[in-house]
KETIKOL-320433 format. One record per atom (N, C-alpha, C, O, CB): residue in three letters; atom name; x, y negated, z. Coordinates in pm, 1 decimal, padded with zeros to 6 digits. Atoms other than C-alpha are relative to their C-alpha. Glycine has a CB too. Layout:
BEGIN
<"ALA", "CA", <X, Y, Z>> ...
END
This chain:
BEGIN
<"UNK", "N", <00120.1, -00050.1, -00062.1>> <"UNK", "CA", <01845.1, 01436.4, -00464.0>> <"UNK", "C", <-00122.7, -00033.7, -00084.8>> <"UNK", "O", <-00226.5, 00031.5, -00073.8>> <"UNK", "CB", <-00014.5, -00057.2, 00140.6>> <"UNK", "N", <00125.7, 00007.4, 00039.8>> <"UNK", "CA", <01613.8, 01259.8, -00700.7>> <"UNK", "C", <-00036.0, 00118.9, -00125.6>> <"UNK", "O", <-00142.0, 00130.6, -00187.2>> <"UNK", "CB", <-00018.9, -00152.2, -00043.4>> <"UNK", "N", <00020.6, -00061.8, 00134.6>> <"UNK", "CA", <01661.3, 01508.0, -00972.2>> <"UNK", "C", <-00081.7, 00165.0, 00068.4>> <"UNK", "O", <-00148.4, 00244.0, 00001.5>> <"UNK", "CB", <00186.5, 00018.2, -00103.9>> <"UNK", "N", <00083.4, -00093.6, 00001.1>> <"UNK", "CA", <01530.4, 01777.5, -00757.2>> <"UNK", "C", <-00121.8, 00029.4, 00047.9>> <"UNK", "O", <-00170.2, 00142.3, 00056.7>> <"UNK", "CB", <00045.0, 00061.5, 00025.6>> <"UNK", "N", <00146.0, 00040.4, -00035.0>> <"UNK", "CA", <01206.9, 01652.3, -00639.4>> <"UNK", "C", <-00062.2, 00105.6, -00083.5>> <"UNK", "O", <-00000.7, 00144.7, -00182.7>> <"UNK", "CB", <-00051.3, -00163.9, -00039.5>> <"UNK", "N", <00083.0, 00003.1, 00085.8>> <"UNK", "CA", <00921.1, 01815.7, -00772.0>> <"UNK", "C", <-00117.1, -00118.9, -00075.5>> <"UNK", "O", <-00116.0, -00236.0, -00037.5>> <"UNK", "CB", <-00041.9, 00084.6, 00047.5>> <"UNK", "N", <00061.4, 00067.7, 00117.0>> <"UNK", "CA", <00675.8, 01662.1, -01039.3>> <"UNK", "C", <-00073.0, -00091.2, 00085.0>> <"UNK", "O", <-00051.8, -00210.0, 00060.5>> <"UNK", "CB", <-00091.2, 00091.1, -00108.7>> <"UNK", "N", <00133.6, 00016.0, -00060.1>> <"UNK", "CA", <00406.0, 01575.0, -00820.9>> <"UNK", "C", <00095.9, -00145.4, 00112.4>> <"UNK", "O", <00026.2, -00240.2, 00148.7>> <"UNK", "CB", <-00087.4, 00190.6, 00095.6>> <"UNK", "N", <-00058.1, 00059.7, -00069.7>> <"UNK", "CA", <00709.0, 01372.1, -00598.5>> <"UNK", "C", <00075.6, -00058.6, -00065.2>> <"UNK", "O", <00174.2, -00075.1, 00006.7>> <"UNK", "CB", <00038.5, 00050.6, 00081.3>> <"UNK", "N", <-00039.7, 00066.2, 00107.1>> <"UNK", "CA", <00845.4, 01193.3, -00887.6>> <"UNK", "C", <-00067.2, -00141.8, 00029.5>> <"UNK", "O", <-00182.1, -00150.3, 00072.7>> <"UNK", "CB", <-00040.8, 00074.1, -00135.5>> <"UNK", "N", <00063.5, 00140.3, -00013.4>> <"UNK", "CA", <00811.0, 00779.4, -00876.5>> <"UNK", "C", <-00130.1, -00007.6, -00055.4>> <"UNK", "O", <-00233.2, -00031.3, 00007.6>> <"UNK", "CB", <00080.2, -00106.3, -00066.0>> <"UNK", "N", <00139.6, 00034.5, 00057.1>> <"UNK", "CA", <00553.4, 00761.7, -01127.2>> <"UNK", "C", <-00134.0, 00058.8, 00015.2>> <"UNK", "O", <-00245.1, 00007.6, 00001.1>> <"UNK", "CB", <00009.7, 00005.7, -00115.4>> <"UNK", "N", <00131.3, -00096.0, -00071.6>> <"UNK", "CA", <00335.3, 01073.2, -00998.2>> <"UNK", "C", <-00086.3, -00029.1, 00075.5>> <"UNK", "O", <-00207.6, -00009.6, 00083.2>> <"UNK", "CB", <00026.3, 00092.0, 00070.2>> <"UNK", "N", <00020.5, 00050.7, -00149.3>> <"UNK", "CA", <00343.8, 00917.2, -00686.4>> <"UNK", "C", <-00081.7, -00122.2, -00005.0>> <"UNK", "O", <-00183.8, -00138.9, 00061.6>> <"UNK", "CB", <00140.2, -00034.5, 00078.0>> <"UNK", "N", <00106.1, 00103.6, -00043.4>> <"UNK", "CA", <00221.2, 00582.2, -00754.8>> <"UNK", "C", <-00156.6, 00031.4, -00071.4>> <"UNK", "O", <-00261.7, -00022.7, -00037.2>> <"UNK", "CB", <00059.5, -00159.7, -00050.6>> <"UNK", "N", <00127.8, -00014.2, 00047.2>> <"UNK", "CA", <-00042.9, 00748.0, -00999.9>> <"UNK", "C", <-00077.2, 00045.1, 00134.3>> <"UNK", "O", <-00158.6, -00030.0, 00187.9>> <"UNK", "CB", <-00007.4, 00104.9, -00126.5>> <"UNK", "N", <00100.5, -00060.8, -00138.8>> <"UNK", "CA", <-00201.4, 00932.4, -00695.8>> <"UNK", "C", <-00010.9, -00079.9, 00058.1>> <"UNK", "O", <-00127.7, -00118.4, 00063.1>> <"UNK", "CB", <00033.9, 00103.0, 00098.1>> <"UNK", "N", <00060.5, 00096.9, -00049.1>> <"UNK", "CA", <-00157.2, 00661.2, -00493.4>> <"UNK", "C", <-00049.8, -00118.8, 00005.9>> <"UNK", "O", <-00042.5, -00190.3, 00105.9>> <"UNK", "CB", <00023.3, -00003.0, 00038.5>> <"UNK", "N", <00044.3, 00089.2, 00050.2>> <"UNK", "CA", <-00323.5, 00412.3, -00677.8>> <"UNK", "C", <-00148.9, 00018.6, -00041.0>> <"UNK", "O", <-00245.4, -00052.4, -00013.0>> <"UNK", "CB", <00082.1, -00027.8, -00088.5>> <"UNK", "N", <00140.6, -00042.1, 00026.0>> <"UNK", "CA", <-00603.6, 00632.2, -00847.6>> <"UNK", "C", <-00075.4, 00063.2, 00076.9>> <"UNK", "O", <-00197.6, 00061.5, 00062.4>> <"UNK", "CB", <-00010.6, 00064.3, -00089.6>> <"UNK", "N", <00044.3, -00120.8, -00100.8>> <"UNK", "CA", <-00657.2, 00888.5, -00566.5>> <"UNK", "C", <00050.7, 00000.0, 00106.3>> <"UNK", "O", <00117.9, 00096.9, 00141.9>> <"UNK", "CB", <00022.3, 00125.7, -00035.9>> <"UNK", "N", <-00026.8, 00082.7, -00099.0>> <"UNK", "CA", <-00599.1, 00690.3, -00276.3>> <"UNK", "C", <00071.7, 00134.3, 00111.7>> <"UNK", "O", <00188.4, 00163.6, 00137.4>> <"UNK", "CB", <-00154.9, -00095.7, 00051.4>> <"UNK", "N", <00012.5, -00139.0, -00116.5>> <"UNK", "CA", <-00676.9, 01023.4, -00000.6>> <"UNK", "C", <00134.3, 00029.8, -00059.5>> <"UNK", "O", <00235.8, -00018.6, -00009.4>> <"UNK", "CB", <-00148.1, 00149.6, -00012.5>> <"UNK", "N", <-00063.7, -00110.9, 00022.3>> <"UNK", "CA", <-00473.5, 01273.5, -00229.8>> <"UNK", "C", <00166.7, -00069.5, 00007.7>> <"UNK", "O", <00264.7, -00002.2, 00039.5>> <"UNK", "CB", <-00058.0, 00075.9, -00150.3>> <"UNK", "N", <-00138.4, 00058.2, -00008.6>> <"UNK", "CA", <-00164.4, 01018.6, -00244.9>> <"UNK", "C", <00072.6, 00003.7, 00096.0>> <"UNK", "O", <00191.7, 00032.5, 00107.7>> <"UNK", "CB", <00006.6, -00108.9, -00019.4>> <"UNK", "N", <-00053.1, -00012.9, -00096.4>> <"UNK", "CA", <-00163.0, 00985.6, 00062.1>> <"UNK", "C", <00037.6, 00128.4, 00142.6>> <"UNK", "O", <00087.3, 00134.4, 00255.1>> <"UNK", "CB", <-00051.5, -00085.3, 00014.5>> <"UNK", "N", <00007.4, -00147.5, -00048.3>> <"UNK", "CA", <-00180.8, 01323.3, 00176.3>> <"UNK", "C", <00145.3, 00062.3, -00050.7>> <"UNK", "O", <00235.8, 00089.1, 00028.4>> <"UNK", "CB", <-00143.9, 00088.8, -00072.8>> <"UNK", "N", <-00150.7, -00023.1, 00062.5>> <"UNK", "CA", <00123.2, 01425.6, -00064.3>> <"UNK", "C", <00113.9, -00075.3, 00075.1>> <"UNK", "O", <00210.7, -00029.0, 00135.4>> <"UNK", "CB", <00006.7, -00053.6, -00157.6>> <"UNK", "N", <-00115.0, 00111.0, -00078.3>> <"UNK", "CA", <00312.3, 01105.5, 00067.9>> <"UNK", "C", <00029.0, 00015.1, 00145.9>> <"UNK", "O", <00137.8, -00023.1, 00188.9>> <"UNK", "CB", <-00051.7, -00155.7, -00005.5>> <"UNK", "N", <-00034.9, -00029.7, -00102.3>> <"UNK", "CA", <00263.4, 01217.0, 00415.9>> <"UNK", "C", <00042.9, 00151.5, 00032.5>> <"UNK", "O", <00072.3, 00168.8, 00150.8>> <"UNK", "CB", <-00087.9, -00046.0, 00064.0>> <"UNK", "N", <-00001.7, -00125.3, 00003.1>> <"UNK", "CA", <00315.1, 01582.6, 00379.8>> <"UNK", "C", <00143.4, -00009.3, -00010.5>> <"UNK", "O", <00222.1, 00024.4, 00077.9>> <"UNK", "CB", <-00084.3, 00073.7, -00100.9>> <"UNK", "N", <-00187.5, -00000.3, 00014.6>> <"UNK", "CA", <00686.2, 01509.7, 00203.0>> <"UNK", "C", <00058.4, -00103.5, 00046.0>> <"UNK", "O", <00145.6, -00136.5, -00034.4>> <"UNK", "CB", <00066.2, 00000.9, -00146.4>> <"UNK", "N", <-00029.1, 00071.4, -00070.2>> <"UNK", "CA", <00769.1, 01238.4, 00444.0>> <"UNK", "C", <00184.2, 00005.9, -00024.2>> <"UNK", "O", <00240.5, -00085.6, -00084.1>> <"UNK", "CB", <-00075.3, 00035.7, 00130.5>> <"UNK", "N", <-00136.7, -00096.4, -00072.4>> <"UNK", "CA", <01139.1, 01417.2, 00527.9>> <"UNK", "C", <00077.6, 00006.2, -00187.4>> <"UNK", "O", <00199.5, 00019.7, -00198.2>> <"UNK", "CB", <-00072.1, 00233.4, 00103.8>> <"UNK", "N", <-00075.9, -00010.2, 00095.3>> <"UNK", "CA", <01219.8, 01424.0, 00141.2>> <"UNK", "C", <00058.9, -00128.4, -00065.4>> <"UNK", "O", <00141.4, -00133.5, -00156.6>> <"UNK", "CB", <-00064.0, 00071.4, -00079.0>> <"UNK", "N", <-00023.5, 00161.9, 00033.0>> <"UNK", "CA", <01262.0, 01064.9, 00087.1>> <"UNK", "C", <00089.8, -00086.4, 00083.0>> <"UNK", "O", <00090.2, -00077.7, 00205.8>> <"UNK", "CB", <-00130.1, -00074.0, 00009.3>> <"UNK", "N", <-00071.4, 00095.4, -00098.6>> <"UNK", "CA", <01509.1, 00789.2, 00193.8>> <"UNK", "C", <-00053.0, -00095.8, 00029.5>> <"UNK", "O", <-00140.3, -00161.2, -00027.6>> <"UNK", "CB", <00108.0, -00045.2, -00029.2>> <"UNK", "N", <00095.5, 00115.1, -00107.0>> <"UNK", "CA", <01420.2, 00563.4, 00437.2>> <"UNK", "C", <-00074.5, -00092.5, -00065.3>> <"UNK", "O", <-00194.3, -00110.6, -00043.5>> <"UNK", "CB", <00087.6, -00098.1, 00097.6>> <"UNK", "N", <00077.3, 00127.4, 00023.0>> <"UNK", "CA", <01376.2, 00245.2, 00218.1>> <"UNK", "C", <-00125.1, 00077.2, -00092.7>> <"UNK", "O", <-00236.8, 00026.1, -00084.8>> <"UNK", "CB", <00102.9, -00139.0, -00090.7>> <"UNK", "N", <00115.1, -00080.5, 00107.5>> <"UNK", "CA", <01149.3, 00494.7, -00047.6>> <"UNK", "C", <-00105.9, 00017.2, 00080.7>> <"UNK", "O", <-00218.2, -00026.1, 00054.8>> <"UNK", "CB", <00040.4, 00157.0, -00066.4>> <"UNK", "N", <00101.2, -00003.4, -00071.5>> <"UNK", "CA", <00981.7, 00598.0, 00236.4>> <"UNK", "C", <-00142.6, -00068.4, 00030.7>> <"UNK", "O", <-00263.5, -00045.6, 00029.6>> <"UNK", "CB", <00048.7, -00002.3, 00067.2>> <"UNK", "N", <00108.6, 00123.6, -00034.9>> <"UNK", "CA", <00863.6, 00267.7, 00341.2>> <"UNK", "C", <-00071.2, -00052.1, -00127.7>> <"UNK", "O", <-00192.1, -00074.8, -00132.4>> <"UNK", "CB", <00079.3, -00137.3, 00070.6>> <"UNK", "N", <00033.5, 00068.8, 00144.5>> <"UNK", "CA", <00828.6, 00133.3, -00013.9>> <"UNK", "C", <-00152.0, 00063.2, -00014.8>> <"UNK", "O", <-00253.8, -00002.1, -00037.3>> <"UNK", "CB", <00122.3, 00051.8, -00147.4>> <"UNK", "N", <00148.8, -00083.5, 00078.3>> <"UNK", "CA", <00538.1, 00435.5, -00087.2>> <"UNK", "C", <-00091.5, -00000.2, 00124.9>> <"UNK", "O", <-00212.7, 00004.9, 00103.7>> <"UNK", "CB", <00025.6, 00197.5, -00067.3>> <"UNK", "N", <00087.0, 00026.8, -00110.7>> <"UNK", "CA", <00400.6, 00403.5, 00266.9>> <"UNK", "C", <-00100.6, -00129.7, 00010.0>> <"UNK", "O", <-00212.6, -00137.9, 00060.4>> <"UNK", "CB", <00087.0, -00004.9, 00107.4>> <"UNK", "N", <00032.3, 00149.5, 00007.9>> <"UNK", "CA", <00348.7, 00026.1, 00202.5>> <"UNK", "C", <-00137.6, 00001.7, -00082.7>> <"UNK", "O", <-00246.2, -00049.8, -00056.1>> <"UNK", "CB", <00128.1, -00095.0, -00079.9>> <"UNK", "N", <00080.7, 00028.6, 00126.7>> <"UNK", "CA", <00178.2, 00086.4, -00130.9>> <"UNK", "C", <-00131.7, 00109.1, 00048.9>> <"UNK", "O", <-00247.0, 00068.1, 00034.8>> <"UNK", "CB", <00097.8, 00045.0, -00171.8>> <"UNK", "N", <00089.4, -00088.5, -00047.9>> <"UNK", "CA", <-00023.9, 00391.1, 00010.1>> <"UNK", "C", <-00122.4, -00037.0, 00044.9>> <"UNK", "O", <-00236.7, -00016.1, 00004.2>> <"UNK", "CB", <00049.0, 00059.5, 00085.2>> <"UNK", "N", <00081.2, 00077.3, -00074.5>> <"UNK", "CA", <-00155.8, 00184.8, 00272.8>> <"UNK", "C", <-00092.9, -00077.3, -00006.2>> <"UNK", "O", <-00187.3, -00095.2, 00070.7>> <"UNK", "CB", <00040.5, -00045.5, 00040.3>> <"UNK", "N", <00046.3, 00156.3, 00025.6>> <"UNK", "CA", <-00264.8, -00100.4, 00137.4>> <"UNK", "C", <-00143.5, 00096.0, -00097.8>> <"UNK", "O", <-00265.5, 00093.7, -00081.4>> <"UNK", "CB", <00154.6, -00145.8, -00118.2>> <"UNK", "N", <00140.8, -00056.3, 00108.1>> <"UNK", "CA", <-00466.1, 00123.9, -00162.8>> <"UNK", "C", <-00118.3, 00088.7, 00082.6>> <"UNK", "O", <-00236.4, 00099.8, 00049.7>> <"UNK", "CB", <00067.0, 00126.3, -00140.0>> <"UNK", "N", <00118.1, -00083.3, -00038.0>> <"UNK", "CA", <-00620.0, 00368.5, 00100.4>> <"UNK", "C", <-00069.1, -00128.4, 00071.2>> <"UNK", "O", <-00190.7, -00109.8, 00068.3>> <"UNK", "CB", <00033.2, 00150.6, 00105.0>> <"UNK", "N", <00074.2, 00092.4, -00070.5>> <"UNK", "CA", <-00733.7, 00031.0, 00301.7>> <"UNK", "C", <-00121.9, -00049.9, -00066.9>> <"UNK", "O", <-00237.0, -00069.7, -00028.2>> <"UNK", "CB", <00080.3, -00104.6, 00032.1>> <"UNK", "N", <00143.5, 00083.8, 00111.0>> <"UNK", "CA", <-00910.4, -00123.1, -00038.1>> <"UNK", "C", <-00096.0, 00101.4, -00036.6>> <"UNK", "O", <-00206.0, 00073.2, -00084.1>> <"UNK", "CB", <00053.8, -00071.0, -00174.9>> <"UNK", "N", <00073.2, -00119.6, 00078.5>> <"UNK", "CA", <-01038.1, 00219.2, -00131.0>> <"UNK", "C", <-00100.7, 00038.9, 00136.7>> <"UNK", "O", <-00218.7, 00070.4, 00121.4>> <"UNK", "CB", <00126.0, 00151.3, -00065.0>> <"UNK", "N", <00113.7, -00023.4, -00087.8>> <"UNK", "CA", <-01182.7, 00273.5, 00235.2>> <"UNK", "C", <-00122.5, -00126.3, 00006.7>> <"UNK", "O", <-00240.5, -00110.3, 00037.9>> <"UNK", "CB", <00067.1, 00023.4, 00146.6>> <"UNK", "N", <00101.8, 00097.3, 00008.6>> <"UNK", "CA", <-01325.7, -00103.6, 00186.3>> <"UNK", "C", <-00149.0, 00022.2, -00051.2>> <"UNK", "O", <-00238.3, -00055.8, -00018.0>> <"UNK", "CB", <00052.9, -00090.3, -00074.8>> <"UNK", "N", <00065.5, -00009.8, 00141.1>> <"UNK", "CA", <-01563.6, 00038.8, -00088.7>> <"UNK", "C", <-00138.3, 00082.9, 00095.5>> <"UNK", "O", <-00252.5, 00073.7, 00050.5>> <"UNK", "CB", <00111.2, 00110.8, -00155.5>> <"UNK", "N", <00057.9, -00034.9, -00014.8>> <"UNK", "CA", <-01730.6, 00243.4, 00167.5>> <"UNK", "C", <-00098.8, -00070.2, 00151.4>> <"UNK", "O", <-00164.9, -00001.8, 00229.5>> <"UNK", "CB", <00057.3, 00100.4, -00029.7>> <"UNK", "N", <-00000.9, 00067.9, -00070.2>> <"UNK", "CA", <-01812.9, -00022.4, 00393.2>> <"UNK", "C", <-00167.0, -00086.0, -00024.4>> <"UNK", "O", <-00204.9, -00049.3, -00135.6>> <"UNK", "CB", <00135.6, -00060.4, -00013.4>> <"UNK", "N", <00115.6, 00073.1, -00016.6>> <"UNK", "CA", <-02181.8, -00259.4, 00435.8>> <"UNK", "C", <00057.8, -00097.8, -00145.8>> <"UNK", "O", <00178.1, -00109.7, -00168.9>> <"UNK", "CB", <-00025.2, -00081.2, 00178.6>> <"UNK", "N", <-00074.8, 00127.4, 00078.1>> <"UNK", "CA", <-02152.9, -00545.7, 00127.4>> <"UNK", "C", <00019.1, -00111.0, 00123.1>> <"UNK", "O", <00120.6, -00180.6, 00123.0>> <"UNK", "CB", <-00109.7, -00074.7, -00145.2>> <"UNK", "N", <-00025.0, 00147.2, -00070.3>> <"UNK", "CA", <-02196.6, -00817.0, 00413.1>> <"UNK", "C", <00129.4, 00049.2, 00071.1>> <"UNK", "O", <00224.5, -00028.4, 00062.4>> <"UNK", "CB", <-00136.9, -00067.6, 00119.7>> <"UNK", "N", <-00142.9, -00024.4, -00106.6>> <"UNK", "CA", <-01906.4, -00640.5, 00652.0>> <"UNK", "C", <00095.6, -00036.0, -00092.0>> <"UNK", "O", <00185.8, -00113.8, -00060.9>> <"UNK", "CB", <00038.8, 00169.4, 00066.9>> <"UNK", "N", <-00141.0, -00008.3, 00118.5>> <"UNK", "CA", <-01682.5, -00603.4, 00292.8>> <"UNK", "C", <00041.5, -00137.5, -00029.1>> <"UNK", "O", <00157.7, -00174.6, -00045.0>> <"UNK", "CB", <-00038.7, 00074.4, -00166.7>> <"UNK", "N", <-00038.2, 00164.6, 00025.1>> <"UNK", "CA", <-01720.0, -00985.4, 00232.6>> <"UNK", "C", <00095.4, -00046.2, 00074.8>> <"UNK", "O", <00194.8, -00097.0, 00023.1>> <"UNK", "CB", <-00108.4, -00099.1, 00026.5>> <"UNK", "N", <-00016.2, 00070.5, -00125.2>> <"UNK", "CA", <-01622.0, -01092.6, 00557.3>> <"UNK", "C", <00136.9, 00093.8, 00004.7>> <"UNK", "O", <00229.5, 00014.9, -00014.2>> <"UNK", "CB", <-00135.3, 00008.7, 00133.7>> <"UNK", "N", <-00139.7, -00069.3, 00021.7>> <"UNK", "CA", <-01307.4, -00834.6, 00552.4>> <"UNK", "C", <00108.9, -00034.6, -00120.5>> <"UNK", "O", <00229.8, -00043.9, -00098.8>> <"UNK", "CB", <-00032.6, 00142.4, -00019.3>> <"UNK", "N", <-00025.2, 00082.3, 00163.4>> <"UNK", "CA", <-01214.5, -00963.5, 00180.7>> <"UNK", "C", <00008.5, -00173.7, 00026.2>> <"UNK", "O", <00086.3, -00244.2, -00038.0>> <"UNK", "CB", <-00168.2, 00035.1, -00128.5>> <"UNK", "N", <-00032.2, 00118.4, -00022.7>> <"UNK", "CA", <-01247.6, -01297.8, 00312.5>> <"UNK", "C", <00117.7, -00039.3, 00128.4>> <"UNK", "O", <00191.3, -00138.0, 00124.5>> <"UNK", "CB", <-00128.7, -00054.5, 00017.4>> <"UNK", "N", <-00124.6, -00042.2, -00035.7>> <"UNK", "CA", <-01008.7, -01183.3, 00598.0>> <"UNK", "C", <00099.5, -00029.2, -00019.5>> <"UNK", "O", <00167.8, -00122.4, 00023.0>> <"UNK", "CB", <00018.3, 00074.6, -00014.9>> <"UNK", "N", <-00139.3, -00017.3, 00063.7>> <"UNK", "CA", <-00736.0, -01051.4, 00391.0>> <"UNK", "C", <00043.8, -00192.7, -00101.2>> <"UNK", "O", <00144.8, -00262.3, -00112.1>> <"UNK", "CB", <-00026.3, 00180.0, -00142.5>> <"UNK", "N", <-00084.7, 00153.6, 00077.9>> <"UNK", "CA", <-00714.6, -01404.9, 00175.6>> <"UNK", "C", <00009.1, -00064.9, 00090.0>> <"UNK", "O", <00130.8, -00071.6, 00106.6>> <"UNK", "CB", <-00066.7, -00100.8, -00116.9>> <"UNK", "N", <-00059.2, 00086.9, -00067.4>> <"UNK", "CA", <-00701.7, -01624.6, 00423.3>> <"UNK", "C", <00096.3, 00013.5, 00109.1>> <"UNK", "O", <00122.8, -00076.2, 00189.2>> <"UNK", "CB", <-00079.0, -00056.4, 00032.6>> <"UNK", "N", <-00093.0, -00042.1, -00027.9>> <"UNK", "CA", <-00448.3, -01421.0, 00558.6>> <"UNK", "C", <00142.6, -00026.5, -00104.7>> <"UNK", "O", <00257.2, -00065.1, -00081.3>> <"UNK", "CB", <-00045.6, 00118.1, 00023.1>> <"UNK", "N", <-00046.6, 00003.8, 00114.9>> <"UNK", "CA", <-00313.3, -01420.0, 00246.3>> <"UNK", "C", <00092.4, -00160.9, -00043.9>> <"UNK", "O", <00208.3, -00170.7, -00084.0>> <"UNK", "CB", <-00130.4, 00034.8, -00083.3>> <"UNK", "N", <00003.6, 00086.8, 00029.7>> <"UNK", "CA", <-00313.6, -01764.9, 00195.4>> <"UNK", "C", <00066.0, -00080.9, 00092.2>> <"UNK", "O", <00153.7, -00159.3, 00055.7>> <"UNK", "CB", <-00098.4, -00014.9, -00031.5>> <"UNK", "N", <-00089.6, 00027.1, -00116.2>> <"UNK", "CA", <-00200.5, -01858.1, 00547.7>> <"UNK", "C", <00138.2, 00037.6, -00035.1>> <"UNK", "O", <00216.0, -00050.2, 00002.3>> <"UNK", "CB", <-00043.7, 00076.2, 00126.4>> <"UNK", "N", <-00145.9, -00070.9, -00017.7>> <"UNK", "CA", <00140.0, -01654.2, 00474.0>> <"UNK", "C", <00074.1, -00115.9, -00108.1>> <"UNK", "O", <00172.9, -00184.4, -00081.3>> <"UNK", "CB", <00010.2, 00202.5, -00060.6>> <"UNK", "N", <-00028.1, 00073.2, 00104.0>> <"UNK", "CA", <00172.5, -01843.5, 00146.7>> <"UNK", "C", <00005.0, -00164.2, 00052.1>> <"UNK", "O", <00102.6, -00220.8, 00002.8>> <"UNK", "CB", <-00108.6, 00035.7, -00111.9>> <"UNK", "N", <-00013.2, 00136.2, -00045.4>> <"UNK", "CA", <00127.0, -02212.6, 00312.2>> <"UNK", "C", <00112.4, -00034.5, 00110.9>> <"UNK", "O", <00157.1, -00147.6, 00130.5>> <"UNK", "CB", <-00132.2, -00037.5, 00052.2>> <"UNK", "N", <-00068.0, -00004.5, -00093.2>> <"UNK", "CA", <00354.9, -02095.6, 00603.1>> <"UNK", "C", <00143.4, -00001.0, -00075.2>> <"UNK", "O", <00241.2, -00070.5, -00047.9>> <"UNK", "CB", <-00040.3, 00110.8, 00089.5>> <"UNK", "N", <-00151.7, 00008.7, 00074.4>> <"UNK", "CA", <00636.1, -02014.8, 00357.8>> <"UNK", "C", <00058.5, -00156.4, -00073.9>> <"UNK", "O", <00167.5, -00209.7, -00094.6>> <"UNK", "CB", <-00009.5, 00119.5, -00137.7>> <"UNK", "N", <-00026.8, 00096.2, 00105.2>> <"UNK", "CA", <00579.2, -02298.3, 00156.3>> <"UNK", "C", <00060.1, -00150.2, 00150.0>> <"UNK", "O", <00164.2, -00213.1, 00131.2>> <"UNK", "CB", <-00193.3, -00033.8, -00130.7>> <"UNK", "N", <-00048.0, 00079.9, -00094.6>> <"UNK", "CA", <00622.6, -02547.4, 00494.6>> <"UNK", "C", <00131.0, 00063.9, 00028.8>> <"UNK", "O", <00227.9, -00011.9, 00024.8>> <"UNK", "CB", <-00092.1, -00015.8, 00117.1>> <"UNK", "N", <-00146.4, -00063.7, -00006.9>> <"UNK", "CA", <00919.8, -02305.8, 00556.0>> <"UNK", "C", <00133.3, -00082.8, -00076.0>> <"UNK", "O", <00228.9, -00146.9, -00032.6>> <"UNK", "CB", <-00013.7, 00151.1, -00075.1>> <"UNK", "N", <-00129.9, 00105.5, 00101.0>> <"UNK", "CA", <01136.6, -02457.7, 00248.7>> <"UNK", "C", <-00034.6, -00105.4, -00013.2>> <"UNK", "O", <00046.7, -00156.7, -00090.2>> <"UNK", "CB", <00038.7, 00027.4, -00151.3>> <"UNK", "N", <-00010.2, 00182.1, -00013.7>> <"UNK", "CA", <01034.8, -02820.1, 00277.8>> <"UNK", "C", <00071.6, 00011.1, 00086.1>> <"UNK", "O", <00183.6, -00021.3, 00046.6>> <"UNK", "CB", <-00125.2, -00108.8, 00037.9>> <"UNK", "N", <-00049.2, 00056.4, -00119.7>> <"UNK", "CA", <01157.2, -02816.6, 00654.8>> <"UNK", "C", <00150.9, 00030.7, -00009.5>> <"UNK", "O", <00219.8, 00004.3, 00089.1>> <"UNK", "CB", <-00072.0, 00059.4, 00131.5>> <"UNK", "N", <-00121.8, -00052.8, 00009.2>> <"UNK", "CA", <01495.4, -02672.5, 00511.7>> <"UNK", "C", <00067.3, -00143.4, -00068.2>> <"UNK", "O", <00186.7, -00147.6, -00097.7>> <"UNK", "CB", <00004.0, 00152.3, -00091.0>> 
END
């Protein structure tokens, strides 16, 4: 099935759009939903997500963007301290 994708639905197409051209990536990525297997699915949904989130950040107040940016790390950072108590307690 991957050989008959078109161009535009090709791995590397895909993350170009949805990396440089956040919208249009994700517009493609949701349009051919149905051509992809499940884990692909999720994989480009994941990455989609995350770029249209930073790319909508951009249009945001600077004081709101801080405070959202400061958010995500100590989210970030939480996950990372939680894992790390994870394998000591093992």
């Amino acid at each position: 099935m991957r050989n008959k994708l078109p161009w535009y639905l090709k791995k590397g197409s895909l993350y170009f759009f949805c990396v440089i051209t956040p919208p249009i990536g994700y517009i493609i990525l949701v349009s051919n939903l149905k051509k992809f297997e499940y884990e692909e699915r999720i994989n480009y949904l994941t990455i989609a997500t995350i770029m249209m989130s930073i790319w909508v950040l951009k249009f945001l107040p600077d004081k709101l963007s801080f405070y959202v940016w400061s958010f995500i790390l100590a989210i970030l950072i939480g996950n990372s301290v939680l894992k790390i108590i994870k394998r000591k307690g093992k």
